[in-house]
C-alpha positions as CSV (number, residue, x, y, z in Angstrom):
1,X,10.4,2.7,69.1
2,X,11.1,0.6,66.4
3,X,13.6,-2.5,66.4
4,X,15.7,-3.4,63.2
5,X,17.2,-6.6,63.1
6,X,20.1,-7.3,60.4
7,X,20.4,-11.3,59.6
8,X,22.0,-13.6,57.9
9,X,23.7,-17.0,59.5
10,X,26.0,-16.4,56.2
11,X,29.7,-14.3,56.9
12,X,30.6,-11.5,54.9
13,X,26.9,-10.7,53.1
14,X,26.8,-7.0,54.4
15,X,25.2,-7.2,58.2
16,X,27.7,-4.3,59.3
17,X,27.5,-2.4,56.3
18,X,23.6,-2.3,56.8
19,X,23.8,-1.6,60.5
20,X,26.1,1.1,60.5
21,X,24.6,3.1,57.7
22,X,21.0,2.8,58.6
23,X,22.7,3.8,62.6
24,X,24.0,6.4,60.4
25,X,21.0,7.7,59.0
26,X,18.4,7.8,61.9
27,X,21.6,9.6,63.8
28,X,21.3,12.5,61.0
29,X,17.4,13.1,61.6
30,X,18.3,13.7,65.5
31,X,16.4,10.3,65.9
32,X,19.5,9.3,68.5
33,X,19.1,5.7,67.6
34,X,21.0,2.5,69.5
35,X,23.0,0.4,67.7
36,X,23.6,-3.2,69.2
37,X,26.3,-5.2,68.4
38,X,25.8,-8.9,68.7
39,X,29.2,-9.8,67.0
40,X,31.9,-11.1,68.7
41,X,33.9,-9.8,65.9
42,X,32.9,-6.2,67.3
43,X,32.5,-4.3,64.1
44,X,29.9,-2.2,64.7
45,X,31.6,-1.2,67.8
46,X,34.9,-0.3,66.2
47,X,32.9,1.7,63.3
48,X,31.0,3.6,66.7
49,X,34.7,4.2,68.2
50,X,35.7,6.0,65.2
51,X,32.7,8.5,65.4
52,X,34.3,11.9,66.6
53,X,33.0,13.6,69.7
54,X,30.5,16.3,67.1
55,X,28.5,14.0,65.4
56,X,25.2,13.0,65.7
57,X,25.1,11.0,69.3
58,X,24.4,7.3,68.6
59,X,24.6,4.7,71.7
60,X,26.1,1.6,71.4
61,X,25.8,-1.9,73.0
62,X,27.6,-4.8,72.9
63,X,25.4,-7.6,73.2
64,X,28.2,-10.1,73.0
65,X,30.4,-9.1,75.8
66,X,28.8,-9.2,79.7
67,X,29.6,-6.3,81.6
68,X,30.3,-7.7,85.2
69,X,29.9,-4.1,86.9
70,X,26.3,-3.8,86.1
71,X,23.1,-5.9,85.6
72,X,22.7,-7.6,81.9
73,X,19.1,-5.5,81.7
74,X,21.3,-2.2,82.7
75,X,24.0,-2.9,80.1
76,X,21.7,-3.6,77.1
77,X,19.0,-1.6,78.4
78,X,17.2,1.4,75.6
79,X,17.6,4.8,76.0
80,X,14.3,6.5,76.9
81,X,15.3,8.8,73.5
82,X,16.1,6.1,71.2
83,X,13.3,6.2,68.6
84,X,15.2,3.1,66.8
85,X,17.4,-0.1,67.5
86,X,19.5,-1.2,64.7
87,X,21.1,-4.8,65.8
88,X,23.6,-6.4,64.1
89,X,23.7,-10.2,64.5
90,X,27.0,-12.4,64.2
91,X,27.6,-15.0,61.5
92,X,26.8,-18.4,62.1
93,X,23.6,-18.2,64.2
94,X,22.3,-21.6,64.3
95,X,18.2,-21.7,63.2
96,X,17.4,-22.6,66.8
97,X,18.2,-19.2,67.8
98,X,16.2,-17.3,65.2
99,X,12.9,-17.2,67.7
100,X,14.5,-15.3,70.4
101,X,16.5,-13.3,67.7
102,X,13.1,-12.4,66.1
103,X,11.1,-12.2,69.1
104,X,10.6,-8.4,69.4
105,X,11.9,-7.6,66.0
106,X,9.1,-4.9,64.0
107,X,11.6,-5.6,61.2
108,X,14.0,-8.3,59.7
109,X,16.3,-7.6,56.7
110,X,18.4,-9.8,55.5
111,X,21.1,-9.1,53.0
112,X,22.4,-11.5,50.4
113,X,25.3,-11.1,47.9
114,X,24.8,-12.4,44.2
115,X,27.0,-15.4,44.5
116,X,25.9,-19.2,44.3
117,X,27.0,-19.5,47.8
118,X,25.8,-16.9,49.3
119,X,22.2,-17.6,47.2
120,X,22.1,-21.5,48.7
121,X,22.7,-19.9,52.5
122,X,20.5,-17.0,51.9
123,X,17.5,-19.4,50.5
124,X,17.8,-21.8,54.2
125,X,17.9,-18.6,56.4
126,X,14.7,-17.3,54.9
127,X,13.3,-21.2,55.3
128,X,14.3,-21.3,58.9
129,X,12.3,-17.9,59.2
130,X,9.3,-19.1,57.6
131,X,9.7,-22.4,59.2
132,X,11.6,-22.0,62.6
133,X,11.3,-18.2,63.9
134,X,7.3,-18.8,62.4
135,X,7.7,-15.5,60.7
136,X,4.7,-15.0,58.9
137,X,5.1,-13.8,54.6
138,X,1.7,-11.9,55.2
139,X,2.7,-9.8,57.9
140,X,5.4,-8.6,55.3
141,X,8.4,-8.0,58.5
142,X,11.1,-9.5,56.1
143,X,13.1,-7.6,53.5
144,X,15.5,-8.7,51.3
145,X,18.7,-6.2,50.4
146,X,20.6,-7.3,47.2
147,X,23.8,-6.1,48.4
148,X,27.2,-5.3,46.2
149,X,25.4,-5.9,42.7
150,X,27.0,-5.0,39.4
151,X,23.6,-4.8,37.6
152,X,24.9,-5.7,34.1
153,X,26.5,-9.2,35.4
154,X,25.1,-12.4,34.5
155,X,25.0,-13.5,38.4
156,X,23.0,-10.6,39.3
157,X,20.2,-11.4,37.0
158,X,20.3,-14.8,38.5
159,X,20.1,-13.2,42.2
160,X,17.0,-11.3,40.5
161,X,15.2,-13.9,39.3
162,X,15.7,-16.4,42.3
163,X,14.4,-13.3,44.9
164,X,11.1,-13.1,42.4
165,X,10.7,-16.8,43.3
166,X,10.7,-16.3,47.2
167,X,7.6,-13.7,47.7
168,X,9.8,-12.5,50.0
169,X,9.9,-8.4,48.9
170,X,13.3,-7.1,48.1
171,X,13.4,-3.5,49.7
172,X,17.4,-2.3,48.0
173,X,19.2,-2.9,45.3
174,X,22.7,-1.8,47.1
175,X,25.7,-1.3,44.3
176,X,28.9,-2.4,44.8
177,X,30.7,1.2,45.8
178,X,33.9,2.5,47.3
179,X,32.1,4.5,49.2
180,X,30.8,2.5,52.1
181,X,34.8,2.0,52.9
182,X,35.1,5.8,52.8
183,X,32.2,5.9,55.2
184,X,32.9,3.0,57.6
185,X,36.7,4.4,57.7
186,X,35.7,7.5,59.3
187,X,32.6,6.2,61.5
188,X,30.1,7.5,58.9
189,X,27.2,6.4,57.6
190,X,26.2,7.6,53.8
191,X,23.5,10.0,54.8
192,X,26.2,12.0,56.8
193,X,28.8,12.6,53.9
194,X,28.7,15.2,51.6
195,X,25.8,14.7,49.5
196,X,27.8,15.2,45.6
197,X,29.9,11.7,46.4
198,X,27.1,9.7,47.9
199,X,24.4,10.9,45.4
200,X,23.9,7.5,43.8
201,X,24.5,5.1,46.8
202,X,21.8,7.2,48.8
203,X,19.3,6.7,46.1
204,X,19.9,3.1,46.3
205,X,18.4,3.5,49.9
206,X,15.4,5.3,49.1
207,X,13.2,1.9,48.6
208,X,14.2,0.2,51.9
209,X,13.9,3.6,54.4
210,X,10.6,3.9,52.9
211,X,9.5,0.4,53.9
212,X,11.3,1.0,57.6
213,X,9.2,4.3,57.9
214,X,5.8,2.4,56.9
215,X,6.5,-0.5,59.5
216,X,7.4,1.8,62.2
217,X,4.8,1.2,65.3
218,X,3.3,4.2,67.0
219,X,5.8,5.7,69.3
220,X,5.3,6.0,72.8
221,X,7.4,6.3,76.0
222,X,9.3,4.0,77.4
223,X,9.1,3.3,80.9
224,X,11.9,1.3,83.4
225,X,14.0,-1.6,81.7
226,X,13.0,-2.7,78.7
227,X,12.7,-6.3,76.9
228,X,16.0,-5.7,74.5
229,X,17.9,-8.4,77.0
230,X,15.0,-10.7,75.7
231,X,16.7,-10.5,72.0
232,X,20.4,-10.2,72.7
């Protein structure tokens, strides 16, 4: 089983989008991945609602809201089928978090918009990585998405150069397109819509699923509760 985490303390850089799609796309291989919402604002649980009843099964949690019926190992406990756990974070995490966030984590991305504000907050959460969560640059479990880029804009070259800076490697180049509204209005992901619209956007993908695929650990059953109530 692999475990994805999605972070960036900053509002707004693309966390959900991330989430949902890369949900999305292990859903489409049969992979019946769990996607873990630790948002209060809940919106990978409202794009999970809107999924209809035929689709590819994915299970969702709600990391943020305590289920007093059952244990907090039951609720945010892993299917036994789950090959992967996607988990999107909520803005605003402070850096003394970002151990336990990263704990169990076989991979971090972190997205960051080409802006001068969301370039400042990006460059202290991959610091408090290095620095706080003790993530190591070596053991290469941090990838950088470049999200909602207009390639032939002066602030995008700028994003560019400042990510070359980091050694930090950058694993998409995600465009800025209509059609991850299409998808998150219907509970889609971009790997589950017709192939013709999504053509480009898909390609854009290519790089990071490739790096996902060569970090994945060597699967092997799980057995009882498992140590996801460790990173919630």
């Amino acid at each position: 089983m692999q475990r994805i985490l999605i972070l960036n303390p900053k509002g707004g850089s693309g966390k959900t989008t991330i989430a949902t799609n890369l949900a999305g796309y292990f859903a489409s291989l049969g992979d019946r991945p769990m996607l873990s919402d630790g948002d209060p604002q809940g919106s990978s649980s409202r794009w999970l609602k809107k999924r209809r009843p035929e689709q590819a099964h994915i299970h969702g949690v709600t990391t943020f809201d305590r289920n007093v019926r059952v244990t907090r190992s039951w609720q945010l406990r892993v299917p036994e089928d789950a090959a992967h756990v996607v988990m999107d974070t909520p803005a605003a995490v402070p850096p003394r978090d970002f151990p336990e966030l990263t704990r169990s984590a076989d991979a971090i991305i972190v997205p960051v918009l080409p802006s001068d504000i969301d370039i400042h907050s990006f460059s202290r959460c991959i610091s408090d990585l290095l620095l706080v969560a003790k993530i190591r640059r070596e053991e290469n479990s941090i990838g950088v998405v470049a999200n909602r880029v207009k390639r032939n804009t002066t602030v995008y070259q700028k994003l560019m150069r400042f990510l070359d800076t980091l050694r930090i490697p950058v694993i998409a180049t995600l465009r800025d397109s209509q059609n991850y509204l299409r998808a998150a209005e219907f509970g889609l992901g971009l790997h589950e819509m017709k192939r013709q619209m999504v053509a480009q956007d898909v390609e854009d993908w290519k790089p990071m699923l490739a790096w996902l695929r060569a970090k994945e650990p060597l699967r092997q059953p799980l057995s009882g509760l498992n140590q996801l109530s460790e990173i919630a």
